[in-house]
C-alpha positions, 0 to 999 in steps of 0.5 A, a space after each residue: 672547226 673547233 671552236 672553243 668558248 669565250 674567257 676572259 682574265 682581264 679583272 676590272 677595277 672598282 672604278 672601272 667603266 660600265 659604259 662607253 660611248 663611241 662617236 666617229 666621223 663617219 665618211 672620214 673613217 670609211 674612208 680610211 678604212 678602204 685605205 688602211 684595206 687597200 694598203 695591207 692586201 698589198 703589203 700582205 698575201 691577205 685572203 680576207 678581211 673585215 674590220 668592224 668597229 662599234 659606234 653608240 653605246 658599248 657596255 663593258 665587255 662587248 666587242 668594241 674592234 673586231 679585226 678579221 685577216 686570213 691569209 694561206 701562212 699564219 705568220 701574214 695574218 698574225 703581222 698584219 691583223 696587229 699593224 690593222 688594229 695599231 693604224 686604226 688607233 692612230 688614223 680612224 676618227 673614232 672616239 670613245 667616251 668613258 661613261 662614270 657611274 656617277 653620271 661624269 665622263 672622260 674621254 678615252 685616249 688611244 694607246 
């Protein structure tokens, strides 16, 4: 195994939350989880896959979504890890809250 060590490019600007707060309706979103699982291993010739998500508080930085699909050709687990992450955006409800610096929050819409 090569595993290589974590980088990032992404810069943040000043106004850039330190924060976030994620809230779920918890048995809807298990639910749709084993959906969204059921639906791609028949769509995909998926091998494994995990799904973890982060609910309380997140810190810039932190995994907030981890989507993880194997599958034995590259191309099923590229398509199907991006279709996972782009139907947990629309369908779990999981929200997240953007906590300011100077105690104000805003909500954090999906794109």
């Amino acid at each position: 195994m090569i595993r290589l060590p974590s980088r990032s490019t992404q810069s943040r600007s000043s106004a850039a939350s330190d924060v976030y707060k994620r809230q779920a309706y918890k048995d809807m979103a298990v639910e749709i989880f084993q959906e969204i699982r059921e639906d791609f291993f028949k769509k995909y010739p998926l091998v494994c896959m995990h799904i973890y998500h982060s609910l309380g508080r997140v810190n810039a930085g932190e995994i907030s979504l981890f989507v993880f699909v194997s599958a034995v050709h590259r191309k099923a687990a590229i398509n199907a890890c991006e279709e996972i992450v782009e139907r947990i955006k629309k369908e779990v409800p999981i929200w997240g809250k953007e906590i300011l610096g100077n105690e104000n929050f805003q909500w954090k819409e999906n794109s």
